[in-house]
BAFI-3210 file (N, C-alpha, C; in Angstrom, 3 decimals, decimal comma, padded with zeros to 6 digits):
// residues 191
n [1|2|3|4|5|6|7|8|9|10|11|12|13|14|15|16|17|18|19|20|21|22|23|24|25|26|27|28|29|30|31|32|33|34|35|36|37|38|39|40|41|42|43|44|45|46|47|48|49|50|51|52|53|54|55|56|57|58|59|60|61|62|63|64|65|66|67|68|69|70|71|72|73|74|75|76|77|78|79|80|81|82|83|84|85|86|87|88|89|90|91|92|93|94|95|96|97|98|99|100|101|102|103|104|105|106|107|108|109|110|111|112|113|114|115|116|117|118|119|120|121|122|123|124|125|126|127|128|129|130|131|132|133|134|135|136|137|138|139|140|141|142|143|144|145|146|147|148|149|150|151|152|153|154|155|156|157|158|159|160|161|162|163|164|165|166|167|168|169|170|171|172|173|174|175|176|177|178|179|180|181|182|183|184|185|186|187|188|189|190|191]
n.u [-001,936|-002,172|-003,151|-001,671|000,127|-000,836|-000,773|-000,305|000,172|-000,630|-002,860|-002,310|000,701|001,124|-000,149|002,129|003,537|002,839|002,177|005,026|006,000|004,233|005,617|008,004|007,182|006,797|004,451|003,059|002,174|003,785|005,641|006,241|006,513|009,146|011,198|013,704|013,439|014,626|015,416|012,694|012,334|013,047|011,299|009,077|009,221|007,983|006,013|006,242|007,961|009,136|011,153|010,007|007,419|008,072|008,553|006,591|005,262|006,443|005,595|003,246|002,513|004,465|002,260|000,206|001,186|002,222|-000,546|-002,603|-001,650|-000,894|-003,507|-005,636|-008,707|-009,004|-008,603|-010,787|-013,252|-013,145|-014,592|-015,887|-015,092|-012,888|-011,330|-010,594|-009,052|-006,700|-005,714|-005,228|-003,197|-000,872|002,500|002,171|000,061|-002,652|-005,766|-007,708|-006,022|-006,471|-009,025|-009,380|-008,468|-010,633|-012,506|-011,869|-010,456|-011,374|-014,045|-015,502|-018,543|-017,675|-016,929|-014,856|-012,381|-010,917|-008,627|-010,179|-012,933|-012,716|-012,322|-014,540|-016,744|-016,592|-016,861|-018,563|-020,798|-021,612|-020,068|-017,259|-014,740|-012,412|-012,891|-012,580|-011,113|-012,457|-014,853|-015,941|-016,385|-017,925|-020,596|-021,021|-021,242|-023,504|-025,640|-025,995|-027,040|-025,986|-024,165|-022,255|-021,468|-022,369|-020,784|-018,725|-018,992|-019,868|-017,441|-015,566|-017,194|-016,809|-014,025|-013,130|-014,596|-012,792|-010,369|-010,857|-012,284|-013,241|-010,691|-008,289|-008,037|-010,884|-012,986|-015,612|-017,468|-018,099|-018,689|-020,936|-022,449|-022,520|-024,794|-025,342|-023,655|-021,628|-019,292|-018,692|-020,685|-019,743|-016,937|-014,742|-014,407|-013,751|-014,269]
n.v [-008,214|-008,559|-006,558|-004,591|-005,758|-006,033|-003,283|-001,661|-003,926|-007,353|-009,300|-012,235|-012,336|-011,530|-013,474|-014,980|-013,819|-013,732|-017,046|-017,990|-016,196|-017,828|-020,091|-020,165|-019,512|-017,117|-015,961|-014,638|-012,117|-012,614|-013,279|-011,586|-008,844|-009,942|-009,986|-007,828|-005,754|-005,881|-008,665|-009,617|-008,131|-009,803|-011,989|-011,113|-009,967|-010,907|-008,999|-007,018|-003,949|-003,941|-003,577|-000,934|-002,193|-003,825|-001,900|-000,341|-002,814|-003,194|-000,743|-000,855|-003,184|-002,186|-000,022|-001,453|-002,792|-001,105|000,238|-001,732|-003,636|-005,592|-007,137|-008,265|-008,519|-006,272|-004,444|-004,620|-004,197|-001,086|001,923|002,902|004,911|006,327|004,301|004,215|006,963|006,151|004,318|005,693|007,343|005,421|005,485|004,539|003,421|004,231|005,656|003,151|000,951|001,095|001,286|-001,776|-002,773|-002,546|-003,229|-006,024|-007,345|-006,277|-005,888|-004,296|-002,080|-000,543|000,833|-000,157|001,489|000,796|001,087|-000,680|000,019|002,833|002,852|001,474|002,255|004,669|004,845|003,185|005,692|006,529|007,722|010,807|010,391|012,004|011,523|011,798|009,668|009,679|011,267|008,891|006,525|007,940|007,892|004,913|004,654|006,350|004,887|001,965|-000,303|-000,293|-002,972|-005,920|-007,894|-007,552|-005,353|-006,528|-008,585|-007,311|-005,255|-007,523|-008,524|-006,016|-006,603|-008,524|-008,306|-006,334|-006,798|-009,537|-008,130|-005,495|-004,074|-002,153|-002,313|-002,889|-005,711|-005,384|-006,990|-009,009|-007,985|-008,447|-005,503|-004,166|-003,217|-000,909|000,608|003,552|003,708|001,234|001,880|003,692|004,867|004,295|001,633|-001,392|-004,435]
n.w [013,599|010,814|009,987|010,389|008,640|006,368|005,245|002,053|000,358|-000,981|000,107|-000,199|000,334|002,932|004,439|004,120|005,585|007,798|008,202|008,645|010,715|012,424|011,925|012,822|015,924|017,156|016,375|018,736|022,060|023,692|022,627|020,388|021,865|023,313|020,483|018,518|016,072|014,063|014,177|013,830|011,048|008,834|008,781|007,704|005,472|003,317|003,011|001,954|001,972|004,521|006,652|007,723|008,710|010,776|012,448|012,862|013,669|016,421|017,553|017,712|019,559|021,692|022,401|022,993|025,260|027,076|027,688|027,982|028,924|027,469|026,841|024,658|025,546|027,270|025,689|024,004|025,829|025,327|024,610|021,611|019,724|021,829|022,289|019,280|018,669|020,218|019,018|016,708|017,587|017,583|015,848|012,689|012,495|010,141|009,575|008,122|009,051|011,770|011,892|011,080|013,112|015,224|013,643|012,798|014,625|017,042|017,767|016,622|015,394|013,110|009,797|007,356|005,075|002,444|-000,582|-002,691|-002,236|-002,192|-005,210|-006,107|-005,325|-006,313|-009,028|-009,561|-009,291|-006,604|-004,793|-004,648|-006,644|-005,301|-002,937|000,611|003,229|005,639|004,899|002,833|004,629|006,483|004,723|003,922|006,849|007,905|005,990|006,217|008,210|011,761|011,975|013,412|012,165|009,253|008,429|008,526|006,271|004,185|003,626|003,005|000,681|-000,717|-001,198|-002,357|-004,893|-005,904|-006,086|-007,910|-009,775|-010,811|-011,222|-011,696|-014,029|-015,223|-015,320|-016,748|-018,143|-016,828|-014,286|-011,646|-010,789|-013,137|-014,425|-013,022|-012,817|-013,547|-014,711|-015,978|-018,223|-019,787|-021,852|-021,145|-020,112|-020,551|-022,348]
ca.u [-000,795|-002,712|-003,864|-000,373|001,087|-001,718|-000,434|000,267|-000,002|-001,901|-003,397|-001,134|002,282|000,426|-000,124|003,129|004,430|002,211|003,247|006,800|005,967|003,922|006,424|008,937|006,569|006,269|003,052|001,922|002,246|004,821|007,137|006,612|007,439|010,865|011,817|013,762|012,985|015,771|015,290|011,195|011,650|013,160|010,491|007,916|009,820|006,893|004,762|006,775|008,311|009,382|012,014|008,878|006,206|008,878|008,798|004,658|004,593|006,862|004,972|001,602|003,009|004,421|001,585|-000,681|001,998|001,876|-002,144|-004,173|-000,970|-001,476|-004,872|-007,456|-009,977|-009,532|-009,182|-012,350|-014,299|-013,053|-015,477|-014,903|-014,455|-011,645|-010,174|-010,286|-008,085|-005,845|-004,946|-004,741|-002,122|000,322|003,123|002,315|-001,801|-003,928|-007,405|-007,876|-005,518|-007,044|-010,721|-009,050|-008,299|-011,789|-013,735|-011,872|-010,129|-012,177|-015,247|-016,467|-019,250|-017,457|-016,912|-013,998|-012,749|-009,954|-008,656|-011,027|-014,071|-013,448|-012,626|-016,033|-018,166|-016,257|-017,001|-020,605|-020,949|-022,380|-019,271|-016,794|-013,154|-011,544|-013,713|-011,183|-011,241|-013,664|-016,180|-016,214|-016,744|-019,463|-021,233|-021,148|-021,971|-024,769|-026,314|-026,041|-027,364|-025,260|-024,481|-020,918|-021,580|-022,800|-019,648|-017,324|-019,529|-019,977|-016,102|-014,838|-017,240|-016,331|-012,091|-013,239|-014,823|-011,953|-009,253|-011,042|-013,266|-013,288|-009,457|-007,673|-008,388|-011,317|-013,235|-016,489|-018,207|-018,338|-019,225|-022,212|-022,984|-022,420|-025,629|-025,839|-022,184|-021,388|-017,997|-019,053|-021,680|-018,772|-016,176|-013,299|-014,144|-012,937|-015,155]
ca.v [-008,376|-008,786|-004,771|-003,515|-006,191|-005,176|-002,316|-001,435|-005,384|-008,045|-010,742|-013,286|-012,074|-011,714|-014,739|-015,938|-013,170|-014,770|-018,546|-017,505|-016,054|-019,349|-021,712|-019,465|-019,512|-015,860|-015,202|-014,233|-011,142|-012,062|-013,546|-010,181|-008,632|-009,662|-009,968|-006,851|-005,067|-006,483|-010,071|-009,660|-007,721|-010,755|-012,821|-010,331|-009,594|-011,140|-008,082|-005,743|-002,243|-004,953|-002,886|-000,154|-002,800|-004,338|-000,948|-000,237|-003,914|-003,224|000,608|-001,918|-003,830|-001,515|000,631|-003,091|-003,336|000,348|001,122|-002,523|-004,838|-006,692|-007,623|-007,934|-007,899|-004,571|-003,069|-004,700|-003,598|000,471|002,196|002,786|006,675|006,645|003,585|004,398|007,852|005,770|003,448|006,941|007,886|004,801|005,990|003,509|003,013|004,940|005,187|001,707|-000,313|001,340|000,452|-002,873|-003,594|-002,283|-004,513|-007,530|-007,819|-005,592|-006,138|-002,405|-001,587|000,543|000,402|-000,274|001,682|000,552|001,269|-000,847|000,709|003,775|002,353|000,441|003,564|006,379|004,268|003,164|007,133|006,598|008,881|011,380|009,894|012,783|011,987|011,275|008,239|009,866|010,881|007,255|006,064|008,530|007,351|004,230|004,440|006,520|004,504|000,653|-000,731|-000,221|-004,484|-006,124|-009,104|-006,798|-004,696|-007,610|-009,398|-006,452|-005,192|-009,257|-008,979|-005,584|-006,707|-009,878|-007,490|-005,145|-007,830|-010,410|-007,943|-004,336|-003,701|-000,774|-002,456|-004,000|-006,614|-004,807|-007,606|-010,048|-007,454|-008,302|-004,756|-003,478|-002,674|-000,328|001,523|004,561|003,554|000,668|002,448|004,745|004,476|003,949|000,631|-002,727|-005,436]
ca.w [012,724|009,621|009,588|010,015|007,373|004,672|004,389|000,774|-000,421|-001,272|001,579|-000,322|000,646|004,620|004,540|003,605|006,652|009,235|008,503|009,011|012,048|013,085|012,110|014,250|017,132|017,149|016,608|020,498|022,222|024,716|021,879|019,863|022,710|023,102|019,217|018,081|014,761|012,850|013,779|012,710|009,565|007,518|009,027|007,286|004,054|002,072|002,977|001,537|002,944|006,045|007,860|008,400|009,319|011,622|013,450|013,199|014,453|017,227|017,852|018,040|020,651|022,849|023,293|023,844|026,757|027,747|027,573|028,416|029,636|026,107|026,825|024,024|026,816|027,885|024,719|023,555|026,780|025,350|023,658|020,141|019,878|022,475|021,231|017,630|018,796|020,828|018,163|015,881|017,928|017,496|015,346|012,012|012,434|009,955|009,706|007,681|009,931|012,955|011,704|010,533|013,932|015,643|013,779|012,990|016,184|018,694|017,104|017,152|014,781|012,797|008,722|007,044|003,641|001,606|-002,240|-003,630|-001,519|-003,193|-006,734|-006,790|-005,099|-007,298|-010,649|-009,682|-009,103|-005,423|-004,128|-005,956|-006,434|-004,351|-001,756|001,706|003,862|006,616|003,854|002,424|005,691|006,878|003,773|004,793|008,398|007,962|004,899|006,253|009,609|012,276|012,509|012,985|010,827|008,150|008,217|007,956|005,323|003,617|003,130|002,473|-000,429|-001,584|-001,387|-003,349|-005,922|-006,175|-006,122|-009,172|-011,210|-010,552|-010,816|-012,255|-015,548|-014,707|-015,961|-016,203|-018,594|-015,824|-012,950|-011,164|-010,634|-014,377|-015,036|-012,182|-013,068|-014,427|-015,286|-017,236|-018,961|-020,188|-023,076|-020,992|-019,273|-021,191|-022,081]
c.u [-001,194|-002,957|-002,970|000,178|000,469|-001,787|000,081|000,829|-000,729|-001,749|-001,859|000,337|002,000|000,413|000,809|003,524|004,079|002,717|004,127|006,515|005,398|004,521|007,498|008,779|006,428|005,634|002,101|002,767|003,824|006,122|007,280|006,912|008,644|011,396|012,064|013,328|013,808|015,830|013,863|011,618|011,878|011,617|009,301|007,951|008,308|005,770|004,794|007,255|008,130|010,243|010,605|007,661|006,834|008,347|007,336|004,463|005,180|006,188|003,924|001,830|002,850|002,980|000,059|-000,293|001,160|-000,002|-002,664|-003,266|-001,049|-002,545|-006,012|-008,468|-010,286|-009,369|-010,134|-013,385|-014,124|-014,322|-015,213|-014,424|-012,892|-010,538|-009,617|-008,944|-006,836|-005,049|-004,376|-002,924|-000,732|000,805|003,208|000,767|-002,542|-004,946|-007,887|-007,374|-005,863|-008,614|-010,814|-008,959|-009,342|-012,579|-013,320|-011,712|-011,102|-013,409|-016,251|-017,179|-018,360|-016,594|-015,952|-013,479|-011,216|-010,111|-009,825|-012,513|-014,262|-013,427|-014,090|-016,944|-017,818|-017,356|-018,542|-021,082|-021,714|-021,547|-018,309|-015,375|-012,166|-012,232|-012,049|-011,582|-012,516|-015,280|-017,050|-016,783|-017,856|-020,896|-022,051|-021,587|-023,510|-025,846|-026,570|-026,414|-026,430|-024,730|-023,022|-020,638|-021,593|-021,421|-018,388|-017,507|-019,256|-018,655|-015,642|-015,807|-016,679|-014,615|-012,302|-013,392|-014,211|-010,807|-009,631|-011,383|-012,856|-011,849|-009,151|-007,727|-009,359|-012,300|-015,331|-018,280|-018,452|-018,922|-020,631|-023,263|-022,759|-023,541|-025,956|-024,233|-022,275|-020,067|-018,164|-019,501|-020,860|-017,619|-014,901|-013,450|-013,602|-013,813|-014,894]
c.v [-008,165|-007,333|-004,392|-004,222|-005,939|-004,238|-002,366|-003,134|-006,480|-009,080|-011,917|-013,310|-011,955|-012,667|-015,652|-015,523|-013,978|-016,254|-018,410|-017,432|-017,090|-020,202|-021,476|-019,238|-018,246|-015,119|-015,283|-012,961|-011,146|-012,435|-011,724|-008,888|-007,961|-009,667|-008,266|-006,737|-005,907|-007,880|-010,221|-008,930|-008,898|-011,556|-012,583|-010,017|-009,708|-009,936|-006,993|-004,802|-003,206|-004,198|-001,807|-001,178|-003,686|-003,256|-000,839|-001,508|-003,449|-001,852|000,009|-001,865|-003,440|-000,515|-000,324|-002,857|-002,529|000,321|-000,374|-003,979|-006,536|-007,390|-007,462|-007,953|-007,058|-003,406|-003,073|-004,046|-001,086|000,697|002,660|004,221|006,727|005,608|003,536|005,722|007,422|005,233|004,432|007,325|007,191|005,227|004,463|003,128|004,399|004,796|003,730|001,144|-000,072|000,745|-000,926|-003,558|-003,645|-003,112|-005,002|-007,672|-007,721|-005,885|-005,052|-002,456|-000,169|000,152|000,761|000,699|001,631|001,293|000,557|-000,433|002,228|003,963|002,279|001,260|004,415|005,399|004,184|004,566|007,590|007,992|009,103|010,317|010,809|012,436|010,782|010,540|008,266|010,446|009,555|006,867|006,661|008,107|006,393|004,152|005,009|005,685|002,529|000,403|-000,836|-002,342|-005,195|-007,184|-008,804|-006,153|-005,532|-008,213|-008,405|-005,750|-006,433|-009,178|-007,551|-005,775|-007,646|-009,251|-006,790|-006,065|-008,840|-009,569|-006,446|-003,655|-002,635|-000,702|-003,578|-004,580|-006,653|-005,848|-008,762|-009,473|-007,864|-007,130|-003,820|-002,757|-001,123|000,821|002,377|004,294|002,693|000,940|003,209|004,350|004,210|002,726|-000,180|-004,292|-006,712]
c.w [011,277|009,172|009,317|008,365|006,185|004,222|003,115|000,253|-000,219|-000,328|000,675|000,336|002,327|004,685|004,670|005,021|008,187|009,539|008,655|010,623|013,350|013,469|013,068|015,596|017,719|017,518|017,848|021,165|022,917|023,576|020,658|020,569|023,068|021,675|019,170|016,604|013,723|012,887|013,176|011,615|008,899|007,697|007,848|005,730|003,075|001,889|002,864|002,445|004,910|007,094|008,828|008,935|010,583|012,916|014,175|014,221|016,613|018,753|018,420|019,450|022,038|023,280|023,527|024,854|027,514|028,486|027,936|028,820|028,502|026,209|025,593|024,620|026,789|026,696|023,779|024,251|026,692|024,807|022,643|020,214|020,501|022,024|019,756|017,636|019,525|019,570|017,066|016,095|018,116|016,369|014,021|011,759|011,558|009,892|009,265|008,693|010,941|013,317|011,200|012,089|015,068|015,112|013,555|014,438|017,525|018,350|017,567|015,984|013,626|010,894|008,028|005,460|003,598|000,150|-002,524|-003,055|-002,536|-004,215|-007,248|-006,352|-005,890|-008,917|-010,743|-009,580|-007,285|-004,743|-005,672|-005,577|-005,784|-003,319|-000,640|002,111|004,688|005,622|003,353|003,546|005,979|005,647|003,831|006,155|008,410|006,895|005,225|007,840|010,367|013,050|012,287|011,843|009,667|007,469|007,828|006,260|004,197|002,750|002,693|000,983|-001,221|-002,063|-002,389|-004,950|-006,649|-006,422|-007,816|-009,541|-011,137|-010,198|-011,576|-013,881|-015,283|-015,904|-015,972|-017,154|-017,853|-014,082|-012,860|-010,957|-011,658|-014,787|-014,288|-012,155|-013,559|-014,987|-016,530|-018,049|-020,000|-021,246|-022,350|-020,292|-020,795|-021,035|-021,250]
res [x|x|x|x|x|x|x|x|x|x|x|x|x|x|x|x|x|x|x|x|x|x|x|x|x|x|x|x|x|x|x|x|x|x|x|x|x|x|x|x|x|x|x|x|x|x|x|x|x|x|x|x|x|x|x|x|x|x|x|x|x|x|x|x|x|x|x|x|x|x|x|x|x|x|x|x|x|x|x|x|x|x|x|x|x|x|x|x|x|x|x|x|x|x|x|x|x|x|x|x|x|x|x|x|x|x|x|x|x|x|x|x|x|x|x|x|x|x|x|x|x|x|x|x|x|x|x|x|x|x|x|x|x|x|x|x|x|x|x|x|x|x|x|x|x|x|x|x|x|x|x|x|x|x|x|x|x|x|x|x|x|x|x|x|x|x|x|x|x|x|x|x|x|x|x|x|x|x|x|x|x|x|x|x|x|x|x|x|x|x|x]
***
């Protein structure tokens, strides 16, 4: 739930979408389920662009039903490759919320890249700022130990990073990794 609803906004307003859905008793497969689209979107409102995450949620769902009988079991026991193209192919999952739901949920080895992933690698100069999602990622995969703990740990601190310090106007006199920036180093950051 959490992958689809983070689309395009911040964990806070998820947060708010999920308790809703808690206190409504909701949040389990067989009650999302039966809920149509139009009674979950209000539920969700807090997480923005709700009528479309209503639908993605509902797209989820059905092909849980369809493809593994809503089992997280059996779509942990996939292997990632085929499950990473499965989940491709729900109508609402892109690459992030697909690799959002491989390693939190499924707990596949496989490394996550968000906006602030390639904010805080373009700026430090590690990658370019055109670079695409599967670049970032290959970057990543080949450059860090293939370890799931690592990969979680690893993205939770760069969102932390990108969220308090390293924002679109960031706050590059308190970064931990200023010294090691090219952005900072540069006349357009902001003390």
């Amino acid at each position: 739930m959490g992958a689809i609803l983070t689309q395009n906004t911040a964990w806070v307003n998820v947060e708010k979408a999920i308790n809703n859905l808690k206190r409504e008793g909701i949040l389990t497969f067989d009650k999302l389920k039966k809920i149509d689209e139009k009674s979950l979107a209000p539920l969700i409102r807090s997480s923005g662009y709700f009528n479309q995450k209503a639908k993605k949620i509902k797209n989820f769902i059905r092909f849980m039903n369809e493809e593994f009988a809503g089992s997280i079991s059996k779509m942990k026991s996939q292997r990632l490759d085929p499950m990473r193209k499965k989940l491709l192919s729900v109508n609402g999952i892109g690459y992030e919320t697909a690799d959002s739901i491989l390693l939190y949920s499924l707990d596949k080895k496989i490394f996550v890249v968000d906006a602030y992933t390639k904010r805080i690698f373009s700026r430090i100069g590690i990658i370019k700022e055109d670079c695409d999602y599967s670049e970032v990622q290959e970057f990543f995969m080949k450059n860090l130990p293939k370890k799931l703990k690592l990969f979680n740990d690893y993205h939770a601190q760069i969102v932390i990073l990108g969220k308090e310090i390293c924002r679109k106007k960031p706050k590059c006199g308190v970064c931990p990794i200023h010294k090691e920036c090219n952005f900072s180093r540069s006349k357009r950051a902001t003390p």
